[in-house]
C-alpha positions as CSV (number, residue, x, y, z in Angstrom):
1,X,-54.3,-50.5,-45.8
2,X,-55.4,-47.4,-45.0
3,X,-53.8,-44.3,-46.2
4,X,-54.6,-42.0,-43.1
5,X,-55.6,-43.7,-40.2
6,X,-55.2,-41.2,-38.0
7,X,-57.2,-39.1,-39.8
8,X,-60.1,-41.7,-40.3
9,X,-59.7,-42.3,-36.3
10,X,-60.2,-38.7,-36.1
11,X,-63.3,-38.4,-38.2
12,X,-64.8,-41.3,-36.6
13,X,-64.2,-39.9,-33.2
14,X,-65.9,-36.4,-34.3
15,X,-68.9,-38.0,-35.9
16,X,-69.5,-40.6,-32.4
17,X,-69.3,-37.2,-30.5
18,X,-71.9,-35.5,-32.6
19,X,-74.2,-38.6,-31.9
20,X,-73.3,-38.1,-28.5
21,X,-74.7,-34.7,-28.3
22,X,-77.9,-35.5,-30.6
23,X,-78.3,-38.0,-28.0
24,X,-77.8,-36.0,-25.2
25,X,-80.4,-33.1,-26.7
26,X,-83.1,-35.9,-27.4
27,X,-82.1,-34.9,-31.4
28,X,-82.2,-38.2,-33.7
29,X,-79.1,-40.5,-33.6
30,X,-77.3,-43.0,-34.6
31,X,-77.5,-46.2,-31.9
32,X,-73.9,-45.8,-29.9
33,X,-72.1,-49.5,-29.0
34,X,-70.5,-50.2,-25.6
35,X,-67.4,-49.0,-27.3
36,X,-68.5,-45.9,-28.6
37,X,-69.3,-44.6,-25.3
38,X,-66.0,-46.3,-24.3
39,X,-64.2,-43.7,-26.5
40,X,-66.3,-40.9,-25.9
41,X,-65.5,-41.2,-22.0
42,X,-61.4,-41.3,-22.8
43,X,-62.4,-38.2,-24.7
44,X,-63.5,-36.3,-22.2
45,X,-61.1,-38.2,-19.5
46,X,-58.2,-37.4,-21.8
47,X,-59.1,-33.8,-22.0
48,X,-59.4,-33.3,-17.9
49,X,-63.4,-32.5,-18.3
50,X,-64.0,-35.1,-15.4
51,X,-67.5,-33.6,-14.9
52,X,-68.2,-34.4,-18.5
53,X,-66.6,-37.7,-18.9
54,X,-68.7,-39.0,-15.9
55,X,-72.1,-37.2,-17.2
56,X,-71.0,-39.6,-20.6
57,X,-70.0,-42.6,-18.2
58,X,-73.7,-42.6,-16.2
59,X,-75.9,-41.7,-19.8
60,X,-73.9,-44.9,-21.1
61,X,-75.4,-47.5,-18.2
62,X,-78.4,-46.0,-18.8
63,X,-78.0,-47.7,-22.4
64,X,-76.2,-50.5,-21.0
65,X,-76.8,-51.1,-17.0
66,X,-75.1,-54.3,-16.6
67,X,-72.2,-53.4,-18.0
68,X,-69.5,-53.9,-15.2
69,X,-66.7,-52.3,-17.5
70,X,-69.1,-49.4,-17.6
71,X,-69.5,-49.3,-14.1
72,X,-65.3,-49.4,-13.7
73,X,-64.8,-46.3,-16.0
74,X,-67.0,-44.6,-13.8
75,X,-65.4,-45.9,-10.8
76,X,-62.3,-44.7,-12.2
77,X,-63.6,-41.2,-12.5
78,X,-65.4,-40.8,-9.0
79,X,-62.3,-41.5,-7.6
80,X,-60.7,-38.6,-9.7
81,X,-63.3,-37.1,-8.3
82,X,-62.1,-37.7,-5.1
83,X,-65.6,-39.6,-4.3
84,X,-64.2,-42.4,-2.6
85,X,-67.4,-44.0,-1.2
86,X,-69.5,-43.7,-4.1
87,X,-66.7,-44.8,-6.4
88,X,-66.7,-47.8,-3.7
89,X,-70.5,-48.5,-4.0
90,X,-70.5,-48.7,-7.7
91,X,-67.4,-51.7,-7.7
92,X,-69.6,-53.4,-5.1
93,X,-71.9,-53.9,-8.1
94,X,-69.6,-54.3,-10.7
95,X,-68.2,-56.9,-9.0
96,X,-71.4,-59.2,-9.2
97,X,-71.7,-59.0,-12.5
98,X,-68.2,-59.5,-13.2
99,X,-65.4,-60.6,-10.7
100,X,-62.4,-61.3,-13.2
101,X,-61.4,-57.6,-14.2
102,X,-58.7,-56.8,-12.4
103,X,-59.0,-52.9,-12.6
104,X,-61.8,-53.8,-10.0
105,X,-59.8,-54.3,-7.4
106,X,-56.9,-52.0,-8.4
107,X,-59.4,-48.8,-8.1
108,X,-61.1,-50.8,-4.8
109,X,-57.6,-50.7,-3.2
110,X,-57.4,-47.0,-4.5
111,X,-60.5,-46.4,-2.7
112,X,-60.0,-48.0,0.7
113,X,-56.2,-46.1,0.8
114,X,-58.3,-42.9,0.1
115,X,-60.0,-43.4,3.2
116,X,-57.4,-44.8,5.5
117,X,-58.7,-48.6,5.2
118,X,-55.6,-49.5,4.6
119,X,-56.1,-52.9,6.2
120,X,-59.0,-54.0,4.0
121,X,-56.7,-53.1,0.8
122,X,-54.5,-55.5,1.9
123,X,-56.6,-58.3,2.6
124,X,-58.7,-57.2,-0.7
125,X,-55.5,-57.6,-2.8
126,X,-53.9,-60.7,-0.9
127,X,-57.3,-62.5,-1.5
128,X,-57.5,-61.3,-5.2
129,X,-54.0,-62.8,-5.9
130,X,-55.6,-66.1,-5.5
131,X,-57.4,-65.4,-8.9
132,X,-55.3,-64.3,-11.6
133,X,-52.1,-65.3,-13.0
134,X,-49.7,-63.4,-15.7
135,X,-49.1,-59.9,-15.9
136,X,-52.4,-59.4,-13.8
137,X,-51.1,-61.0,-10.9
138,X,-48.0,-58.7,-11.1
139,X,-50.2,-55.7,-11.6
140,X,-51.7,-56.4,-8.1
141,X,-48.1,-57.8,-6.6
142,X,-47.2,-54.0,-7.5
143,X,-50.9,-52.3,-6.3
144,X,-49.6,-54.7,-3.0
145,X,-46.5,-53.1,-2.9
146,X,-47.6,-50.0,-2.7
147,X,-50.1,-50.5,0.0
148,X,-47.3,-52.2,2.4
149,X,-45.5,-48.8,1.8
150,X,-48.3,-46.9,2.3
151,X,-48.9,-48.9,5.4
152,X,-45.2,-48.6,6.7
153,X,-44.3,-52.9,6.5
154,X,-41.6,-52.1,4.9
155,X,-40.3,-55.7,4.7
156,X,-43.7,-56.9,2.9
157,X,-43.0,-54.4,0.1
158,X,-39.5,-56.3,-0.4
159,X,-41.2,-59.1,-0.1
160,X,-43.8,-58.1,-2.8
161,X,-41.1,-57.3,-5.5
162,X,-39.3,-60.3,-4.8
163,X,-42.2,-62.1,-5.6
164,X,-42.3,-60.3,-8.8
165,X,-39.2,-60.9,-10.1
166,X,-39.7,-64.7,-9.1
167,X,-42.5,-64.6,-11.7
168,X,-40.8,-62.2,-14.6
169,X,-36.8,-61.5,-13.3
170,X,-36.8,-59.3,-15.8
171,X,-39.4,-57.2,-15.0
172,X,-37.5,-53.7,-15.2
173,X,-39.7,-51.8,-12.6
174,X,-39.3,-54.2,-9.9
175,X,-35.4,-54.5,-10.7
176,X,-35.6,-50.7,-10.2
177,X,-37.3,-50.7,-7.0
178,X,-36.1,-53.5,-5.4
179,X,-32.8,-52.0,-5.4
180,X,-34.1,-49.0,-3.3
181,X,-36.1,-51.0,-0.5
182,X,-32.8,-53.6,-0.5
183,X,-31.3,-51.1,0.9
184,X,-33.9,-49.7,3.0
185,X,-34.3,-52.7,4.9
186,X,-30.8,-53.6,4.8
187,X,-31.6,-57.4,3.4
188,X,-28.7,-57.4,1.5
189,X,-27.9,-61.0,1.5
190,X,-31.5,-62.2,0.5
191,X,-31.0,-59.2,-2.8
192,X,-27.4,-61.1,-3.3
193,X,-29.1,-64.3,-3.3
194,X,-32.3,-63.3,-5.9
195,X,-30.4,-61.6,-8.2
196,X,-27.5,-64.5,-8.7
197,X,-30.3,-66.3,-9.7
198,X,-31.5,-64.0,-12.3
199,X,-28.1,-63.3,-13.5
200,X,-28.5,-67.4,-13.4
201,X,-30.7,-66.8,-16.3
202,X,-30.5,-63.6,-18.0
203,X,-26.9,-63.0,-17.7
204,X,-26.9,-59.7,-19.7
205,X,-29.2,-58.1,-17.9
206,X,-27.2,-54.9,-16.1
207,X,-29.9,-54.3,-13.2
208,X,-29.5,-57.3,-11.6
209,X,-26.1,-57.1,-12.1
210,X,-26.1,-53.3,-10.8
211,X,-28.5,-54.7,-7.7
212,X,-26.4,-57.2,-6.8
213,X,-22.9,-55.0,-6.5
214,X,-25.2,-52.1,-4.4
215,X,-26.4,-55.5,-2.6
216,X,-22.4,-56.2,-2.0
217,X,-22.2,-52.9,-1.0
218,X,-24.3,-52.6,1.3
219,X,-22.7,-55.6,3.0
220,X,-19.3,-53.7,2.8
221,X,-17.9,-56.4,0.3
222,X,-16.5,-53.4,-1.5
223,X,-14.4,-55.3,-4.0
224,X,-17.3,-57.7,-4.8
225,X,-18.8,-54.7,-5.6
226,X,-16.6,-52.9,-7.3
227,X,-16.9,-56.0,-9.7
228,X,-20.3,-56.6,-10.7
229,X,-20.7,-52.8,-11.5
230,X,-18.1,-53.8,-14.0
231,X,-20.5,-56.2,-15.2
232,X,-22.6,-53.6,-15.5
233,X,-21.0,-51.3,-17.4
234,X,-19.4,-54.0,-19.6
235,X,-23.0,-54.4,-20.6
236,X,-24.1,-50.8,-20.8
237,X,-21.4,-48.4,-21.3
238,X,-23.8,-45.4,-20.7
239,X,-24.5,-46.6,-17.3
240,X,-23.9,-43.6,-15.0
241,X,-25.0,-45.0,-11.6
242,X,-23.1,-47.9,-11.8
243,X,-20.2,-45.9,-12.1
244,X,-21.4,-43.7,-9.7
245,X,-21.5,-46.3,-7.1
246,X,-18.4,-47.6,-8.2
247,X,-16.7,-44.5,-7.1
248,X,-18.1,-44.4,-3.9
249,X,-16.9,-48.3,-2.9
250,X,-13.1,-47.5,-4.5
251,X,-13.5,-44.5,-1.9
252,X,-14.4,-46.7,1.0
253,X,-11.3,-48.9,-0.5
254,X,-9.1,-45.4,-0.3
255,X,-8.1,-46.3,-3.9
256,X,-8.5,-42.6,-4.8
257,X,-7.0,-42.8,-8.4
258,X,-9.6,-45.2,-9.5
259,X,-12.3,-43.4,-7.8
260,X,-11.7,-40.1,-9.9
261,X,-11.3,-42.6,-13.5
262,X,-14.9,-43.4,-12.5
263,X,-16.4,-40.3,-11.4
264,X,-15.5,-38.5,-13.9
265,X,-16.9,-41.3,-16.4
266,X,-20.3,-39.8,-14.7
267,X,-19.4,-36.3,-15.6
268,X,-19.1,-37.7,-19.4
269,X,-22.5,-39.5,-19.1
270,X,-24.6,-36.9,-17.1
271,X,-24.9,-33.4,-16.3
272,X,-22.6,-31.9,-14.3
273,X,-23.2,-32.0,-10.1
274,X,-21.7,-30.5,-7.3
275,X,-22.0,-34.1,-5.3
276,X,-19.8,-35.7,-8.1
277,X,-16.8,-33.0,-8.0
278,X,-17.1,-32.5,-4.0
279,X,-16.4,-36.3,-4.1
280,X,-13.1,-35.9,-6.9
281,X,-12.1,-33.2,-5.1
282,X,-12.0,-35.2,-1.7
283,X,-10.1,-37.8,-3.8
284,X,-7.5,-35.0,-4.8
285,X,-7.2,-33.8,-1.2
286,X,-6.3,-37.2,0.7
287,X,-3.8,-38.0,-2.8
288,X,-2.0,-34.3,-1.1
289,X,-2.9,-32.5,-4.8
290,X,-4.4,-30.1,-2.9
291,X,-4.5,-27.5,-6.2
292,X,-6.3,-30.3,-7.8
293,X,-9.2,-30.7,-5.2
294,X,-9.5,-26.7,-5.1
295,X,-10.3,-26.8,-8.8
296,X,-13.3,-29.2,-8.5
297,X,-14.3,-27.8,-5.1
298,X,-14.8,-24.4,-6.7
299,X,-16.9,-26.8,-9.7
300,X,-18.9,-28.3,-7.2
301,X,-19.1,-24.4,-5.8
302,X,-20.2,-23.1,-9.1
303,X,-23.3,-25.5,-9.2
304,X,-24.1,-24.9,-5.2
305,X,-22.9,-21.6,-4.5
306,X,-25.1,-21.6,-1.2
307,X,-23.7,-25.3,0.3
308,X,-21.1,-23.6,2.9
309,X,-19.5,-27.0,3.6
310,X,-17.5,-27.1,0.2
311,X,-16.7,-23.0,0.7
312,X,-14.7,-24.7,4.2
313,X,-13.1,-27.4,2.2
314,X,-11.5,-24.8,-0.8
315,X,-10.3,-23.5,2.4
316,X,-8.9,-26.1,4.6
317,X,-6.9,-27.1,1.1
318,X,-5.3,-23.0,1.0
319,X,-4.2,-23.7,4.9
320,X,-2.6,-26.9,4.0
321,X,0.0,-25.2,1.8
322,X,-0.1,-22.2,4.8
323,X,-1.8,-19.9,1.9
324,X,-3.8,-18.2,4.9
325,X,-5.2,-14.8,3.1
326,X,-6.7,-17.1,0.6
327,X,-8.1,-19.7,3.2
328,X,-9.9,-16.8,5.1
329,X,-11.6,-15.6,1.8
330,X,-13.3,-18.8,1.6
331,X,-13.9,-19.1,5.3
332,X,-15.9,-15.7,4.7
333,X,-18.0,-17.2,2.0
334,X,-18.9,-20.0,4.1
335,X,-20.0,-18.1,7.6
336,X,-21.9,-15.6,5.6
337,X,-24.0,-18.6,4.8
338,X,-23.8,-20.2,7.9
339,X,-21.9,-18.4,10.9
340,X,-21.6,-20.3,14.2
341,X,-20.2,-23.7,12.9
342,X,-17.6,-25.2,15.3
343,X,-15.3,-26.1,12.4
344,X,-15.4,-22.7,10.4
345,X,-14.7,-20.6,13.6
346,X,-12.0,-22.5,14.4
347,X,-10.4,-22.7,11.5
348,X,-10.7,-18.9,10.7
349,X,-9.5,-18.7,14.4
350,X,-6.3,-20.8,13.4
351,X,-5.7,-18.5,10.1
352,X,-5.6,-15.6,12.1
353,X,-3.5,-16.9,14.4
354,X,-0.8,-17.9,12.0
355,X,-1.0,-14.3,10.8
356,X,0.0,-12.6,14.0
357,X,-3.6,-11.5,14.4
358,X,-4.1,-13.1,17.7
359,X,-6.8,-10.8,19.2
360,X,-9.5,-11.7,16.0
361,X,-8.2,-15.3,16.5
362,X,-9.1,-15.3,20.4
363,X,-12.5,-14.1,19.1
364,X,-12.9,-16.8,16.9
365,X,-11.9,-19.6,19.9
366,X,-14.1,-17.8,22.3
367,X,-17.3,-18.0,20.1
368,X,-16.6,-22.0,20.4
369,X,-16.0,-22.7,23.6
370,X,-19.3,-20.5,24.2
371,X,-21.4,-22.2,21.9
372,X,-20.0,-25.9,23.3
373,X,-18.5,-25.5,26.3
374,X,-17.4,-29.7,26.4
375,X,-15.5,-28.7,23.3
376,X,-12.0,-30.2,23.8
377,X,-10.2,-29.2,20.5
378,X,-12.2,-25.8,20.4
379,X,-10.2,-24.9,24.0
380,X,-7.3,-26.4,23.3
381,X,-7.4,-23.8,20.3
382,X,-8.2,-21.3,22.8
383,X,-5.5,-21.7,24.5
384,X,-2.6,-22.4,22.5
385,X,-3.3,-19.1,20.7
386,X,-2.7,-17.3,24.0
387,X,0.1,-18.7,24.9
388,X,1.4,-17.9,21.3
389,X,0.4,-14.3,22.1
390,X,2.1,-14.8,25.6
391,X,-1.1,-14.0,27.4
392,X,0.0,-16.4,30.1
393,X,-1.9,-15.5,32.7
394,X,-5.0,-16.0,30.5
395,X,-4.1,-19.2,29.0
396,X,-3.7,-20.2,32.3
397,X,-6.8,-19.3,33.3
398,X,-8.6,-20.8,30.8
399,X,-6.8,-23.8,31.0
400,X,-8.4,-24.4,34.7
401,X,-11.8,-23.3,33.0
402,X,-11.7,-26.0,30.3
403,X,-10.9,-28.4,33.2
404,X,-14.2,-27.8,34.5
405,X,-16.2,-27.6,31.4
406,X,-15.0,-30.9,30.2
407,X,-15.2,-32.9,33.4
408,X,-11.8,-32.8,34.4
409,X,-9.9,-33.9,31.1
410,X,-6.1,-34.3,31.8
411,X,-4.8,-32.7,28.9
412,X,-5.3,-29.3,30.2
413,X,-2.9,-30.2,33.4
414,X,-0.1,-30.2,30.8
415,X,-1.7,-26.8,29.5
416,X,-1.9,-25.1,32.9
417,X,2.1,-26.0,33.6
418,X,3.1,-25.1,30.2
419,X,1.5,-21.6,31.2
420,X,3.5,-21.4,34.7
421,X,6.9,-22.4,33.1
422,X,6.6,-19.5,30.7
423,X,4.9,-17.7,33.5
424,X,8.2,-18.2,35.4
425,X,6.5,-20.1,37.8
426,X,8.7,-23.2,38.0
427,X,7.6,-24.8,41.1
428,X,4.0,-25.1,40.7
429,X,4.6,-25.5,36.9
430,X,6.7,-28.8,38.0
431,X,3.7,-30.0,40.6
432,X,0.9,-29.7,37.3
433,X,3.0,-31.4,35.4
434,X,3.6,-34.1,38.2
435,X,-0.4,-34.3,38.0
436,X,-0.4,-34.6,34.3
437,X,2.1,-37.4,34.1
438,X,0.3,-38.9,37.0
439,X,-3.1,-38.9,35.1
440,X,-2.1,-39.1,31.5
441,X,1.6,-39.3,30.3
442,X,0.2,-40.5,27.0
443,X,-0.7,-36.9,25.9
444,X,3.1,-35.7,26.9
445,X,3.9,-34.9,23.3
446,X,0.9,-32.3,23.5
447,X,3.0,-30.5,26.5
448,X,6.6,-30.8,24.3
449,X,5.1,-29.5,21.2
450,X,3.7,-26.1,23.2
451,X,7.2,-25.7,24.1
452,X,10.5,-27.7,23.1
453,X,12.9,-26.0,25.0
454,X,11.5,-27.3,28.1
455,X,13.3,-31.0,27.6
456,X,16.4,-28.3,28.7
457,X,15.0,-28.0,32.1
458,X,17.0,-31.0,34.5
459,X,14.1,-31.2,36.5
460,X,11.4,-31.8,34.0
461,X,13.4,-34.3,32.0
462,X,13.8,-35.4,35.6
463,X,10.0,-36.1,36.2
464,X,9.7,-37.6,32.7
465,X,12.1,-40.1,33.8
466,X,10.2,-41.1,36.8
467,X,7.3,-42.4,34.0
468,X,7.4,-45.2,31.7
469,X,3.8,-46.2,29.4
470,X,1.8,-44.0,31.8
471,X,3.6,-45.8,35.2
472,X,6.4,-44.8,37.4
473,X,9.3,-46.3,37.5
């Protein structure tokens, strides 16, 4: 055994280089082997000197010109070179004086994808599967792959790695990518079907299980999923993505405490990320902890100060619990990233309106139904902050403007006589509401909400009488 190989390797490589250059300045040498010049080209290759490595690759089938492996290593480096055509001519002749190396067709398909012949790759690499078996044909079921993607058949690449894993099913590259294009091109059952048979076979192998439960969920069998990613993680503890998805299905399920064991199992197994607290913290929120989905909002906020949308959820969780100072300090934070959102305005439009500040809340409303003028909730806003600042005549108003900007909704019928019975104007108040009933008596709890007391007037409870399930009586 040798006592320092790399070291010998080292020598060796030193003293063929010096031979090299003797050869190259006509000085005497030793004679160099197909090898040699082999290993002088990775050299150079190995190094980034392309220029030099091909200089070595054309002196060595000058020594040896029917060497098709040769003639590939130069290939190889013409296309670094990005000399597609030339690269092309030289496989032409390599390939008649040897057909069987696969790298021939490998750096051919590179070629014809450099020049946007994507078609001839694909028949070049469908034909060449006809020739080799073993982890050659897989090399080109991959190069095959790549080309369909390339060449936007989307399907064929599926096709390609299903193929693969057919022929090796546990070939970890295609188990990785096939998950991905599953779900691209949604043939979930197919994945379902391929990967029970794997699991069939290899039962302990965690990314078939993990493809078959993203498989599941893709189909929206969220329980199904739920349980081969335990699989998955039964096998590999560490297995962050599994438990990633996990969480998301026992969030389509609404089963919010198991979502957040999960979730933060990722925390534990990755580095931190805003998307993984956002997603606890929406847990917390529809569980009513609201304190507890602040505190991993603000995490998620620490790690992406600049996304605006978890700024608005810290504060939708302070005007839950009617904490409106705080609420509009994170409303702030979110509109100086991003100022003319419907939701922000009218949120910080509803803030200010629960804090008597009813001439910055009108503001708020009015940038809203400006900006989208079809806007139901953003007028309905509008206007139920003037009638709480008794500006009757303009809630009024702009009750028979957001008639006409939404096409004639009926909600805003109750609106208009809920702004004539505090207007004092009974009788026409009476005839809108007539209208209202008439069109939509489903939204009457809209028009008793705005104002209770009404059900004291005779001659409304009257008219509410006259209606049963949207018909008279």
């Amino acid at each position: 055994m040798r006592e320092n190989p790399y070291r010998e390797d080292r020598e060796e490589l030193k003293e063929l280089l010096l031979q090299y250059q003797n050869l190259k300045s006509g000085r005497a040498h030793s004679f160099l082997e197909e090898d040699a010049f082999e290993q002088i080209i990775a050299y150079y290759d190995d190094k980034d000197d392309i220029n030099e490595a091909l200089e070595a690759a054309e002196i060595a089938l000058e020594q040896f010109p029917y060497s098709a492996h040769l003639m590939i290593k130069k290939a190889d480096l013409l296309l670094a070179n990005r000399k597609y055509q030339d690269a092309l001519n030289i496989l032409e002749t390599a390939e008649l004086y040897d057909s069987n190396d696969v790298n021939l067709y490998i750096l051919k398909t590179d070629a014809y994808l450099a020049l946007d012949q994507q078609a001839k790759a694909v028949t070049l690499l469908e034909d060449a599967l006809q020739l080799f078996q073993g982890e050659e044909r897989l090399d080109l079921l991959f190069e095959l792959a790549d080309v369909y993607d390339d060449y936007e058949e989307f399907d064929k690449v599926f096709d390609c790695l299903k193929l693969i894993l057919e022929e090796e099913p546990n070939n970890e590259e295609a188990l990785y990518k096939i998950c991905f294009w599953t779900d691209f091109t949604g043939r979930n059952e197919e994945s379902i079907h391929l990967h029970q048979q794997i699991i069939e076979d290899f039962p302990y192998s965690e990314l078939a299980w993990f493809n078959m439960a993203a498989a599941y969920q893709g189909l929206k069998l969220y329980e199904k999923s739920i349980d081969a990613y335990k699989y998955a993680v039964a096998i590999d503890e560490k297995f962050d993505y599994a438990y990633r998805n996990m969480g998301d299905a026992y969030l389509r399920l609404r089963k919010y405490k198991e979502a957040i064991e999960v979730l933060e199992r990722v925390l534990e197994l990755s580095r931190p990320e805003d998307v993984i607290y956002e997603a606890i913290g929406h847990c917390y929120h529809r569980m009513g902890n609201f304190a507890q989905a602040r505190f991993n909002y603000k995490k998620a906020v620490h790690l992406n100060p600049d996304d605006s949308k978890l700024h608005y959820k810290i504060a939708v969780t302070y005007m839950l619990e009617e904490q409106w100072q705080p609420a509009i300090k994170q409303l702030d934070n979110a509109m100086r990233i991003h100022r003319s959102i419907t939701e922000y305005n009218l949120a910080m439009g509803e803030c200010r309106m629960h804090l008597g500040q009813f001439k910055e809340a009108i503001q708020y409303f009015n940038l809203v139904v400006r900006q989208k003028t079809k806007n139901v909730a953003g007028w309905e806003a509008l206007i139920k902050c003037l009638l709480s600042a008794t500006y009757y005549d303009d809630a009024l108003l702009q009750s028979i403007n957001a008639m006409k900007a939404t096409e004639g909704k009926p909600v805003f019928l109750f609106y208009q006589s809920t702004a004539l019975f505090l207007n004092g104007k009974s009788k026409e108040a009476l005839l809108k509401l007539e209208m209202a009933m008439e069109k939509s008596p489903k939204q009457l709890k809209k028009f008793i909400d705005l104002n209770p007391s009404i059900l004291q007037n005779s001659q409304v409870v009257d008219i509410l009488a006259r209606y049963k399930k949207g018909k008279k009586i």
